[in-house]
C-alpha positions as CSV (number, residue, x, y, z in Angstrom):
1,X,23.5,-40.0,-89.8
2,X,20.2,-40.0,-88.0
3,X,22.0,-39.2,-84.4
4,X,22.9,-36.0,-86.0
5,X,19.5,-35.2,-87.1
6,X,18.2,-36.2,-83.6
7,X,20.2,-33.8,-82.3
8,X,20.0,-31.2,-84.7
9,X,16.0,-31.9,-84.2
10,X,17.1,-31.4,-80.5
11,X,18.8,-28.2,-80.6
12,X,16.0,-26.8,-82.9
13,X,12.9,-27.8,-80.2
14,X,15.5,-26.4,-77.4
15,X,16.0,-23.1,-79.6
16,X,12.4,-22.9,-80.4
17,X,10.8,-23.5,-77.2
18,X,13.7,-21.0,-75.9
19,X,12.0,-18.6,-77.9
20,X,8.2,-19.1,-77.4
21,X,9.3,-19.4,-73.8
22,X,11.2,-15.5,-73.8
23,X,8.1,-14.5,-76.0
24,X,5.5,-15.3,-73.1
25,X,7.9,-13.7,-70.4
26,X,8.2,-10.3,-72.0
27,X,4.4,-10.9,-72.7
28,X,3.8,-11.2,-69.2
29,X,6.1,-8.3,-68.2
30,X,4.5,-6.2,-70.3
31,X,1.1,-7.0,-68.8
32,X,2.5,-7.0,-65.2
33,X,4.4,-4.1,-65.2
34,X,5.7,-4.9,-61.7
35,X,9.2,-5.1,-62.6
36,X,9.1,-8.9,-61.1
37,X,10.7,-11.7,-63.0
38,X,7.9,-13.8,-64.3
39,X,9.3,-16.9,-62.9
40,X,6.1,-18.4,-62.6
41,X,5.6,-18.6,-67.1
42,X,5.7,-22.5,-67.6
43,X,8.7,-23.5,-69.1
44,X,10.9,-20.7,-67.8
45,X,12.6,-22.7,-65.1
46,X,13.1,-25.7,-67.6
47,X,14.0,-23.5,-70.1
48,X,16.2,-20.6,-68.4
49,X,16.8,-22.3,-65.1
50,X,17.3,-19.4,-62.3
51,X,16.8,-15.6,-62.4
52,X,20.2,-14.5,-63.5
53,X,19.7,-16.5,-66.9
54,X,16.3,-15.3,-67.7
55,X,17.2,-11.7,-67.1
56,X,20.2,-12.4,-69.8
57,X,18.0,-12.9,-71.8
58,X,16.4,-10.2,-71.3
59,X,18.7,-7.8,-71.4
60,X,20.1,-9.5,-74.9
61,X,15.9,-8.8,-76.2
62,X,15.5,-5.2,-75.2
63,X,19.9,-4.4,-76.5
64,X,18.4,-5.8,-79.8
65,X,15.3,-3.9,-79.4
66,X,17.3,-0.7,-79.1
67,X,20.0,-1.2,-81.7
68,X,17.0,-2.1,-84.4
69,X,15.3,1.3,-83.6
70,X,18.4,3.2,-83.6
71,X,19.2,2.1,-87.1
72,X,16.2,2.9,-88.0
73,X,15.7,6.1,-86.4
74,X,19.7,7.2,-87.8
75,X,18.1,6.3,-91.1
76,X,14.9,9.0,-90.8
77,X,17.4,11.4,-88.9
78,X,21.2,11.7,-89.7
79,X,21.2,15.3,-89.5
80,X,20.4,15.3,-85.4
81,X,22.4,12.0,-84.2
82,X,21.1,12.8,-80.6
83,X,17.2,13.2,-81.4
84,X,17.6,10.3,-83.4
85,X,19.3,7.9,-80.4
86,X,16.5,9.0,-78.1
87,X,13.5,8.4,-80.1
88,X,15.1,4.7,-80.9
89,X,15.1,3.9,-77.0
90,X,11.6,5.6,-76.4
91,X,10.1,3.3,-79.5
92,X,12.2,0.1,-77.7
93,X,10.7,1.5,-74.2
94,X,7.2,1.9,-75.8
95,X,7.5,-1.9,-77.1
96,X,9.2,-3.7,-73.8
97,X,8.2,-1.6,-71.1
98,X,8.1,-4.1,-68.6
99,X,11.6,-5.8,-70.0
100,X,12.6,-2.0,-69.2
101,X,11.1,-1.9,-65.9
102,X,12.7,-5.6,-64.2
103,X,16.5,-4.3,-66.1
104,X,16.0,-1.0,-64.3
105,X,14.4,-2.9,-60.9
106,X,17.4,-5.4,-61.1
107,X,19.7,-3.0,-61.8
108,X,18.9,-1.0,-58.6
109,X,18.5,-4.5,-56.6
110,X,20.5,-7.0,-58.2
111,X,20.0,-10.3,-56.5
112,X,23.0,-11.2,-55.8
113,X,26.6,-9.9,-56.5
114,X,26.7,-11.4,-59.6
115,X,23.4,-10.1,-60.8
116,X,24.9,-6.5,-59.9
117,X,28.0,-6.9,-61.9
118,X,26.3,-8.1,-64.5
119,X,24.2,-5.1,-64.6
120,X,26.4,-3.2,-64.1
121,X,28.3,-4.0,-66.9
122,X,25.2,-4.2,-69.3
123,X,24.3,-0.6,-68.3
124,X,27.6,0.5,-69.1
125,X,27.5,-1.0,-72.3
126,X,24.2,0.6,-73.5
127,X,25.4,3.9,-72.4
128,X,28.7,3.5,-74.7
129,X,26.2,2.3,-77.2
130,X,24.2,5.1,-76.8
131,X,27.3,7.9,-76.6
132,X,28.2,6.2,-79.7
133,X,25.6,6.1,-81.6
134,X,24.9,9.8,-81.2
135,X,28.3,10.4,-82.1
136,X,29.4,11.7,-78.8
137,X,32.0,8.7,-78.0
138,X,33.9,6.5,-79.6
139,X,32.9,2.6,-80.7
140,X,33.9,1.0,-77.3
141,X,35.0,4.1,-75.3
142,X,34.3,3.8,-71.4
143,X,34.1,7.5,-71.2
144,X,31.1,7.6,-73.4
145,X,29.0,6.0,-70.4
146,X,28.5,9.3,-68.7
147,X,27.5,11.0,-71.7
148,X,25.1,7.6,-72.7
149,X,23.8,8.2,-69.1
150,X,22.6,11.9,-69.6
151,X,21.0,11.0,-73.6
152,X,18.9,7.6,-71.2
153,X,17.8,10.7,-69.1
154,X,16.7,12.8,-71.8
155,X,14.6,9.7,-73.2
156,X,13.1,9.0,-69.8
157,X,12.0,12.6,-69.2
158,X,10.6,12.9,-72.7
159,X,9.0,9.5,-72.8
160,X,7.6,10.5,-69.1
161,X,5.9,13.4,-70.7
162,X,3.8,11.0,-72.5
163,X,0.9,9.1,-71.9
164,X,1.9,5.9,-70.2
165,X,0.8,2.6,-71.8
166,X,-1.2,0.1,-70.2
167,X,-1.3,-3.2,-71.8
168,X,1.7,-3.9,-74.4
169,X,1.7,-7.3,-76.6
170,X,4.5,-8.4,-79.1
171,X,3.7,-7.7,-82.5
172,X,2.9,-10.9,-84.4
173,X,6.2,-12.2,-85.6
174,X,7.1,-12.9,-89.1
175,X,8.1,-16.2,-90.1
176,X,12.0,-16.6,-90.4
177,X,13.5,-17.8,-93.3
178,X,13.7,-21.5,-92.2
179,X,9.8,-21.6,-90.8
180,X,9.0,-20.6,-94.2
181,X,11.5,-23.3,-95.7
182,X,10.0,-25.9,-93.5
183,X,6.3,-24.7,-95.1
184,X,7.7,-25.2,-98.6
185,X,9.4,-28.7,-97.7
186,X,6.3,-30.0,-96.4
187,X,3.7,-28.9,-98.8
């Protein structure tokens, strides 16, 4: 029984220093704003191992990102799907803009092939996510890209009429569920 909790300890340090690790990158990105990988955060090559990893994970942070402000945003604004879908990736832009600004860099200058399939393949993704969630495309529909692509434009041009923000932090995150189990358990 204790070689399971051993590793169960394991996987929890790996998944939390994973975390803290990913939380000092985008920190660092959003300070930066160089659209450079922050290769040089300690831990990342430990934890991520090489370029294409860390910008996975990434890419995973600022999809989340998005989909948690478009929920919110469909919430405050059913009646204009579009407006709605736009606002939700200016607010995720506003919070990750350098995460935005290495997927956009990397995008345009993948390292490698597989970098730029992978890419690739994220972009289209969002776009269908977007497309959909505006209620221009269907859940999954390829051919909602194009239309994803044009409602990312109209975010860009109307986040670029705004001011543009110089030093972004992560808000201070809430304790999950089993952080504030552990709390309980050891008082």
């Amino acid at each position: 029984m204790s070689v399971i909790n051993e590793e169960l300890t394991m996987t929890w340090k790996s998944f939390h220093n994973r975390g803290e690790t990913l939380r000092a990158v985008i920190e660092t990105a959003n300070t930066r704003l160089d659209a450079r990988l922050p290769m040089d955060v300690d831990g990342v090559a430990e934890t991520f191992g090489d370029e294409l990893t860390l910008l996975g994970a990434l890419q995973l942070k600022w999809h989340t990102r998005l989909s948690g402000h478009v929920e919110q945003q469909l919430l405050s604004q059913p009646m204009d799907l579009e407006r709605a879908v736009v606002a939700a990736w200016i607010a995720a832009y506003d919070e990750l803009p350098g995460v935005r600004a290495l997927l956009d860099h990397y995008r345009s200058h993948p390292l490698d092939d597989e970098m730029g399939w992978a890419m690739a393949r994220a972009t289209v993704k969002e776009r269908v996510l977007l497309a959909t969630m505006a209620g221009q495309s269907g859940i999954g529909d390829l051919a909602g890209a194009p239309i994803g692509a044009r409602i990312e434009e109209s975010a860009r041009a109307t986040r670029a009429a705004r001011p543009v923000p110089t030093v972004h932090t992560l808000a201070p995150q809430r304790p999950s569920f089993m952080d504030r189990l552990r709390s309980v358990l050891a008082a």
